[in-house]
N, C-alpha and C positions, 0 to 999 in steps of 0.2 A: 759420506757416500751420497749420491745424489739420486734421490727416490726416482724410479720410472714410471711412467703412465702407469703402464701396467698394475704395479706395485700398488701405486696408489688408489686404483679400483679396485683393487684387493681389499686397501685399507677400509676403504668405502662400504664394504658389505660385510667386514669384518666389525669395524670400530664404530660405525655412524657419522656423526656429524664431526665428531672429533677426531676421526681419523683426515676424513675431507680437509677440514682444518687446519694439522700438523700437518700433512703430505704437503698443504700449498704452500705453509710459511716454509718449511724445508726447499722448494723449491726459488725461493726466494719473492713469490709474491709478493705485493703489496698488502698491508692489513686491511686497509682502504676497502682493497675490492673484493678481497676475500669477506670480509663481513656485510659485502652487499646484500640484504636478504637475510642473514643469516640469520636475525634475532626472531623474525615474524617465523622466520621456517620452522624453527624448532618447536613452536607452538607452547603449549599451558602444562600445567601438572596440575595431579588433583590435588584439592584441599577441600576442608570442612565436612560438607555433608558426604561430597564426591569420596574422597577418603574413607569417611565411617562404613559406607557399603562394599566400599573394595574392601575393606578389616575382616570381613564378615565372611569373606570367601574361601572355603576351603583349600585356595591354591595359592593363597597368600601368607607370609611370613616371613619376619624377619626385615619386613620392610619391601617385600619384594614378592613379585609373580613367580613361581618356580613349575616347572613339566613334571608331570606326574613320575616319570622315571629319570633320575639325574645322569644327569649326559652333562657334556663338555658345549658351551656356545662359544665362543672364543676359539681361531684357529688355532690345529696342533700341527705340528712336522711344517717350520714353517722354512726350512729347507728344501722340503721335499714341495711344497708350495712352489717357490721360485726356480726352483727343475722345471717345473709341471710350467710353470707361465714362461721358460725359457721356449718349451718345446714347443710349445704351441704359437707363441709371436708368429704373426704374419696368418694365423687363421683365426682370430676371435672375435673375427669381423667379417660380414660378408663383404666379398670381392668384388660385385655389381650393384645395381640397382633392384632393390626387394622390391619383388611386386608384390602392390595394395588391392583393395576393390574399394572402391564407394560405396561406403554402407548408404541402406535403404531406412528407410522407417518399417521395421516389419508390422505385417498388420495381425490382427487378433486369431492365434491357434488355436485347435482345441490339445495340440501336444507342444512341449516346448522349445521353443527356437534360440540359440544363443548367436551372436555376433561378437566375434574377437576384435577389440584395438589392438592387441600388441600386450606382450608382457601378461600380468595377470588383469588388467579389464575388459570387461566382459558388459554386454549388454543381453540380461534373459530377458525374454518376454514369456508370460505361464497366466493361463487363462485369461486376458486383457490386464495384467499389471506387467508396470515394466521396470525392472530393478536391474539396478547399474552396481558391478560387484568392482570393488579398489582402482575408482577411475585415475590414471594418471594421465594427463594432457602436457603434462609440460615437458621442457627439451632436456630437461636433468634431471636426475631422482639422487637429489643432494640436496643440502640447506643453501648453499650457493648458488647463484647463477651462471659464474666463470669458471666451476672445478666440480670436477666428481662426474660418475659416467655420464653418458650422451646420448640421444638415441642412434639409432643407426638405420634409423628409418621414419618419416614422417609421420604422425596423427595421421588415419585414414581418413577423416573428417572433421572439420569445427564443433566443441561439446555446443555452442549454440545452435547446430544444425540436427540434435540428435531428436529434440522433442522432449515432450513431456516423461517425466521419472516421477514414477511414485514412490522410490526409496534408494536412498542409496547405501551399502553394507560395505564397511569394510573389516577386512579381515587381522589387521596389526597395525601399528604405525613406522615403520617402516617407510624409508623416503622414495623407494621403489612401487609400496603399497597405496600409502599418506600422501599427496602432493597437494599444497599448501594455497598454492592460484587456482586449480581445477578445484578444490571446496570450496574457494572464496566467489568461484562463479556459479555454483552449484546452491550457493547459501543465498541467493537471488531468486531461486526457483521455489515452489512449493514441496518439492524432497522430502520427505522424513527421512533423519540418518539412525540406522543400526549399524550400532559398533561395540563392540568386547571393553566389559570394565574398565574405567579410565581413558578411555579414548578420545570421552565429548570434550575433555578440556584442551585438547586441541584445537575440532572443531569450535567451539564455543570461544576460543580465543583468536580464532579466523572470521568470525561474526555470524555465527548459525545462531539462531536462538534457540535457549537451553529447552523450549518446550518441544521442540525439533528434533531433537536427538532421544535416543532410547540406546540404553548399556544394559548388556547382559552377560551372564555367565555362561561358562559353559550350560550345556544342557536346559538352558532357557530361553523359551519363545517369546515373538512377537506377531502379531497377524498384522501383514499391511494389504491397503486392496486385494485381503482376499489369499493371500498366500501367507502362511505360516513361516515364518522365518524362526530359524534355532540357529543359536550360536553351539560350538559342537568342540569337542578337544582336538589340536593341534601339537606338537611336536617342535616349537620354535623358541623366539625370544624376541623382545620390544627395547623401543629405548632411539630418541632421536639428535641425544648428545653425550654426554659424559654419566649420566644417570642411565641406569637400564633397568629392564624389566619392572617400572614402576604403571605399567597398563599392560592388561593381559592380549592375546593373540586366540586366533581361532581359526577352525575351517566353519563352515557354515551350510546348511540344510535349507530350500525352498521346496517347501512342498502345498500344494494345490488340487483342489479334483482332478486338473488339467496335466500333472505330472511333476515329478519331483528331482530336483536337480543338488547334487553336491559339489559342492567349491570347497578345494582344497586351501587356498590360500597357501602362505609359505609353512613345509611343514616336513620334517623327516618322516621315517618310514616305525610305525608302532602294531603294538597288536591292537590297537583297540576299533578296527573297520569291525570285525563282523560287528562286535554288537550295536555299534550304528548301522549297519545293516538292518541289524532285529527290530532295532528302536525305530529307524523314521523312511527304511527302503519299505517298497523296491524303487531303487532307484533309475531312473530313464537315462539322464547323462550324469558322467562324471568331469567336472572341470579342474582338471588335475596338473599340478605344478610337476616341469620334467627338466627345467634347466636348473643354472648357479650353483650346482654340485661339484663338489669337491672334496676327496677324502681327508682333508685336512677340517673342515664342519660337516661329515658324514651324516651325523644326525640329528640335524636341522633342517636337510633340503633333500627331499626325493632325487635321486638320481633314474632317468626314465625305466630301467628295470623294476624298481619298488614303488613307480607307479602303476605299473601295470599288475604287480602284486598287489596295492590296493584297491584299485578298481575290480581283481577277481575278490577280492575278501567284501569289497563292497557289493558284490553281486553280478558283476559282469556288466554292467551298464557300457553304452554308448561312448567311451572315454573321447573327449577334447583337451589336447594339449595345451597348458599355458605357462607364462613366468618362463617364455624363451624367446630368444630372436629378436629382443628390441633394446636389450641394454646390455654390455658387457659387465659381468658381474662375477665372473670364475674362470677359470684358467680353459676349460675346455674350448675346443674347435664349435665356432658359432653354430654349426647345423650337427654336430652331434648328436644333442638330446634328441631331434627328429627320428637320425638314420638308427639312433640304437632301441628308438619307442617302436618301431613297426614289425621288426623279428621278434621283440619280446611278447609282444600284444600280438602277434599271430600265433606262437608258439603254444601262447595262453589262450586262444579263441576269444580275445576283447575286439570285437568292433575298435574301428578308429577312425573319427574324422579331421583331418589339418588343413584347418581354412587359413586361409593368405588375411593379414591385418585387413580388419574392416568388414570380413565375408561373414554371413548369417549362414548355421547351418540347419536344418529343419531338422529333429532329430526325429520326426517320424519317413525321412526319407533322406539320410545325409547321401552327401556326394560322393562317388568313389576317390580315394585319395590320388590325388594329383600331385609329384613333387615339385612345386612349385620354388620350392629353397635351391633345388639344385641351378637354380638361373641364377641365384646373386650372388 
């Protein structure tokens, strides 16, 4: 049977690098140019010293990263999968031209300002540092160049036009999260990277140097210019080929006199928000993942209901929508996660702000929500 697009962006957030992989040669590509990229993309694994400290981690065993409550990573009902991506063809993509903004350089707050590219990166600014959350730049969030999804809307901006970064965090490796050209430009700049167990050996196999990177566990900090960075529990799973879960995932906590921001990264829906509440709120915004759900990996990926439920267990913060509208990655209708985020989150009394890729929103005075999705 001859796999469809579709299908095969399926494969892609289901399987990784190896689904990308098998869907192309199924299609009859060329090995050629399927493995263009492919080997640098995949990046490093730990060893040695890397390894002894991930051994050592509570959530490790067996060889492997494991979520504090065992759940299923791997899609189930995968019938009821290809119903769902029958029903949806012809909507999983906007119809028009997505409107951008030109992001600005923001200049120093005394509250926190974030700016959305697209998907989950994010540029906060929190008392003059400015930290870039899971930049992705490039035009696929695959190991490949020729296969695997696409954007469906341009970079808001050149990452050379962004300026100065005093850190960059990312939250999993993940090729959605992880993109292998945008660290390799980023490993050029003065950056320090925070990243969750096992992650530098990516980086570090991209040419950051190893003094550059800082891994952590959950529930452990780093201060960079000035803000407190904690890596925090998430709800997911890792893995950028045929090995998985051999580097852990995380949401993450910035906090600063200036105000304290949480990024959810990719992450299903758990009980464990209040007491990150107790532990490092109150929180001012929440940068919460609302797309790539689907009840077939329920509990791996917020569907925008359960983020709105975490944002009230996080405390009601300022919630900003991310990880929608730039890459097809699930079977739903492209603008869904939006239209079903703003009855939940009013029903709930959450604040919401949805900037258009590229827009900064001041969270001590966000914009009124403008649907701006409904034009593409």
């Amino acid at each position: 049977m001859t796999q469809t697009p579709s299908r095969r962006t399926a494969a892609l957030k289901a399987y990784g690098a190896g689904g990308v992989v098998a869907g192309a040669l199924a299609l009859g590509m060329g090995a050629a140019r399927i493995a263009e990229g492919t080997r640098a993309a995949l990046g490093g694994r730990p060893s040695d010293e890397r390894l002894v400290r991930i051994a050592r981690s509570p959530h490790w065993r067996d060889g492997a990263f494991h979520n504090t409550r065992a759940m299923a990573t791997m899609p189930t009902d995968q019938l009821g999968l290809l119903r769902r991506m029958r029903e949806s063809r012809g909507r999983r993509r906007p119809s028009a031209v997505v409107p951008l903004a030109r992001p600005g350089i923001p200049g120093v707050s005394s509250v926190p300002v974030v700016t959305w590219f697209g998907h989950a990166s994010v540029l906060v600014e929190l008392g003059g540092a400015r930290i870039l959350l899971d930049p992705v730049w490039g035009e696929r969030c695959s190991p490949s160049r020729v296969a695997g999804p696409k954007r469906v809307h341009p970079v808001p901006g050149p990452l050379a036009e962004l300026g100065p970064v005093d850190a960059v965090v990312i939250s999993h490796d993940h090729y959605d999260h992880l993109d292998r050209d945008t660290i390799v430009e980023l490993a050029r700049t003065a950056a320090e990277f925070v990243v969750p167990l096992g992650v530098g050996a990516h980086l570090e196999a991209w040419g950051v140097a190893p003094d550059r990177v800082v891994e952590l566990d959950w529930d452990e900090s780093q201060t960079v210019a000035g803000v407190e960075v904690t890596c925090v529990e998430s709800q997911h799973f890792s893995g950028r080929g045929v090995r998985r879960d051999e580097t852990l995932w995380a949401s993450w906590v910035l906090a600063s006199p200036s105000g304290r921001v949480f990024f959810s990264g990719d992450t299903g829906f758990f009980d464990g928000y209040p007491a990150m509440a107790a532990a490092y709120g109150p929180f001012d915004v929440a940068l919460m993942a609302i797309g790539a759900y689907d009840p077939g990996w329920h509990g791996i990926h917020l569907d925008p209901e359960e983020a709105v439920r975490a944002a009230v267990d996080l405390g009601s913060p300022l919630l900003v929508p991310i990880h929608w509208g730039t890459f097809v990655l699930a079977p739903h209708p492209w603008a869904e996660p939006v239209e079903r985020l703003l009855p939940a989150a009013g029903a709930a009394g959450v604040r919401v702000a949805v900037p258009r890729p590229g827009e900064s929103v001041d969270i001590s005075a966000p914009a009124p929500v403008v649907a701006w999705w409904r034009q593409a």
